[in-house]
N, C-alpha and C positions, 0 to 999 in steps of 0.2 A: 728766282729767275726774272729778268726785265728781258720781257719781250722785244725792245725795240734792241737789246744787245743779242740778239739772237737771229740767227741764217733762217732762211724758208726752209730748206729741210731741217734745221733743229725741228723747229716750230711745228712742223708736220707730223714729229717723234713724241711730241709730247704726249702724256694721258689726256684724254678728252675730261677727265673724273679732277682734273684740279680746278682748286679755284682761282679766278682771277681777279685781282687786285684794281680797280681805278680810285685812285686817292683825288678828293674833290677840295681843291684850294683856295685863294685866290692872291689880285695883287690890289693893299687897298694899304692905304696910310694905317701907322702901330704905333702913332706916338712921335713925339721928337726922337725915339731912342732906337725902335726898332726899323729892321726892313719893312717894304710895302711886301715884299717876297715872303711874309714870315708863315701865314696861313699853308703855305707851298710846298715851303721847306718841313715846316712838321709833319703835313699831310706824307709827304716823300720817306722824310725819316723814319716813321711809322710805319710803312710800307715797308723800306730796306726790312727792319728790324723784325716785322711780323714774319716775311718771308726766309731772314735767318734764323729765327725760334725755331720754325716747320720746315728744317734741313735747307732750306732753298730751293725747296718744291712749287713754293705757288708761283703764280705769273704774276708780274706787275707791268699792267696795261700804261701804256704812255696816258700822261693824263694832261688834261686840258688846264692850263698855268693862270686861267680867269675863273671869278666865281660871279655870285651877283653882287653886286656893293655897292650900287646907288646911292646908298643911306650914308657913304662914306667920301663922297663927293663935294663933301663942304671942305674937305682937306687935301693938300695936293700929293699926286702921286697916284690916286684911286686906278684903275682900269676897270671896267666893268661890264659885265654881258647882258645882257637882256635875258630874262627867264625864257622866253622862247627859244632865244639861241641856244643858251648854256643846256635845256632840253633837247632842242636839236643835236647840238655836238654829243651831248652823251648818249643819245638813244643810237645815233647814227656806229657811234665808236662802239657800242653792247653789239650793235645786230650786225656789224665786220666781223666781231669773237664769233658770233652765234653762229655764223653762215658757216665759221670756219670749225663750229661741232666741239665748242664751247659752251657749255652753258650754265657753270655756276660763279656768281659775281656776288663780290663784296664790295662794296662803296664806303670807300671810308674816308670819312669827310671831317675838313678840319675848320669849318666856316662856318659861325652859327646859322646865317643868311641860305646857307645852300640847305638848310637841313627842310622847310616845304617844298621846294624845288627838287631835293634829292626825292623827300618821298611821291616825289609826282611822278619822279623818272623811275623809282621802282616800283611802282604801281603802272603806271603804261609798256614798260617794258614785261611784266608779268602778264600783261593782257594782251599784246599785238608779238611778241616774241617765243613761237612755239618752246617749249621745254623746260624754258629760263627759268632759274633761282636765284632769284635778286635779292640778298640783302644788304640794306641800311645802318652804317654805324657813324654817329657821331662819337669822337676819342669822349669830350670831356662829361658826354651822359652816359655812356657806355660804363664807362669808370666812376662816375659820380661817388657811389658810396666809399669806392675805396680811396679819394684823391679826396675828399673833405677834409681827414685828420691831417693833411697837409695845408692847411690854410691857415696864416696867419694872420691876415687882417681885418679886421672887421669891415662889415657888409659897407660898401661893395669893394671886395678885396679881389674880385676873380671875375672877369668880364671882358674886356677887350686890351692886349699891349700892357696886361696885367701882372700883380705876382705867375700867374701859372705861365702865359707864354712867353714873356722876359726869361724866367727862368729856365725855358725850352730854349729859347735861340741861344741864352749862355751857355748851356751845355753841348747845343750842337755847331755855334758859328760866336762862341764869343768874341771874335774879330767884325763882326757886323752890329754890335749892341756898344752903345754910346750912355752908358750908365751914368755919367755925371748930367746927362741932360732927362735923366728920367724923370717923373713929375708922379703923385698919386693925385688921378683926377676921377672926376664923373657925379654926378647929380642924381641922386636916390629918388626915384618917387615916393610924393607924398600917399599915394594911393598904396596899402596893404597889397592891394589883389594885383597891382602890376609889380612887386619888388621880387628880382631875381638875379640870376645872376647864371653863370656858365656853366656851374653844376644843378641849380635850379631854376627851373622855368616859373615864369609867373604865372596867377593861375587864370590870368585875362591880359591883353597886349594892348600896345598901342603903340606903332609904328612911328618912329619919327627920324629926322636926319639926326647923324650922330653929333653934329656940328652943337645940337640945341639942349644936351645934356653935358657936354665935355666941351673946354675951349682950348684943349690939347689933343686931341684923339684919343687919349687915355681913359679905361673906365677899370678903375683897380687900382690895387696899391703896386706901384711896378718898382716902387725901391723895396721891397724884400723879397723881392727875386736873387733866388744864389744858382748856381753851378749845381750845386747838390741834391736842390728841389728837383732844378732839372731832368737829372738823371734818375730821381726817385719818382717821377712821374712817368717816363718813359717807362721806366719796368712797370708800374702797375700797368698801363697802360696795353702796353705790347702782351702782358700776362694774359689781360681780359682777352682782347681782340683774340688771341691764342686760342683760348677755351670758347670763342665764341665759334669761330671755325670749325675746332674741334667738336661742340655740338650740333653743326647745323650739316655740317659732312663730315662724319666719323670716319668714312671707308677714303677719304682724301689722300693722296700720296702725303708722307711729312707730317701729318698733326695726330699720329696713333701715339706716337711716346717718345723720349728721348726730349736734351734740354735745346736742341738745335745746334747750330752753326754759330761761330762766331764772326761776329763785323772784320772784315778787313781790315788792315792796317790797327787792331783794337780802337775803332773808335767808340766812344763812348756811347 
């Protein structure tokens, strides 16, 4: 169910015992090839699709179409919020649910940049929001173990505008993906302890604009991205998220058993 497609009294009908969905995006440059929308679009798609697995039980919260992307501002297209704000908007939009006798949230985010800022908003929303069950899911560590055997290119193959999200927007808007202008880019550090990547986090950071490792916006290999990776990412993907729910609220409307709902129109 999308909330914002729903009457006041639906909304009033609903279990207070479901959970609700805010998919955390943004709009930031993905390359010569992709949308600045792409972060947006997966977050969303992910969203439709987890709420079709779980019958079309859970709520999906309108969600805020900015994330933080400063570091992406060397390339044009970026929009970007300030960590204050992008906390403001989401604490403000949890505790509208909460007042209204909602109180389990999933945040599922598809921005690696939102993922300290996510966990700040699920940690101050767990302290200042009586009752609240906040949890945090980034797609591509939630999935990590199961979405490695899907990688084919050597390190760094999976990172930003990459094999993995190229191959997401071909599967969900390949009319937005400009494949002949795709590029495999990005600058590995020479440091051990900072090399990672989107399934693995390095095991020390260091912050910098993305302009000063990539002179394309690209970090990965984005020419083997297919259609079919696509679509074999969203199922693992939507699976986990599935059983994550299912663990975290068993007694939820929709995630006890059954294979769900199908997408409208069979989209992929």
């Amino acid at each position: 169910m999308r909330w914002a497609d729903l009457s006041s009294r639906r909304l009033a009908e609903v279990s207070r015992q479901t959970p609700c969905i805010l998919a955390l995006g943004a709009i930031e440059q993905h390359g010569p090839h992709l949308p600045v929308d792409t972060d947006r679009l997966i977050a969303d798609a992910l969203a439709n699709r987890l709420d079709a697995a779980c019958d079309g039980d859970l709520l999906i919260l309108p969600a805020p179409p900015f994330g933080c992307s400063d570091h992406h501002m060397g390339f044009a297209g970026t929009l970007s919020l300030a960590h204050e704000t992008f906390l403001a908007v989401a604490m403000e939009v949890l505790g509208s649910a909460t007042r209204h006798g909602f109180r389990r949230f999933l945040l599922l985010n598809a921005h690696g940049e939102n993922q300290a800022i996510g966990g700040v908003i699920a940690e101050r929303a767990g302290r200042d929001l009586e009752g609240i069950d906040v949890v945090l899911a980034t797609w591509f560590r939630l999935a990590a173990d199961r979405l490695r055997p899907l990688v084919e290119g050597g390190p760094p193959a999976v990172g930003h505008a990459c094999e993995f999200e190229t191959s997401l927007v071909l599967a969900l808007r390949p009319d937005l993906v400009d494949m002949p202008a795709a590029v495999d880019d990005g600058e590995e550090s020479g440091s051990r302890y900072l090399r990672g990547d989107m399934l693995s986090g390095p095991l020390a950071s260091r912050p910098r604009p993305f302009d000063r490792f990539t002179s394309s916006g690209v970090f990965g290999k984005a020419t083997l991205a297919t259609p079919a990776k696509g679509r074999a990412i969203l199922k693992i993907v939507v699976d986990c998220l599935r059983e994550l729910v299912a663990d975290c609220w068993p007694d939820a409307p929709g995630v006890a058993g059954g294979e769900g709902q199908p997408l409208p129109g069979g989209t992929p």
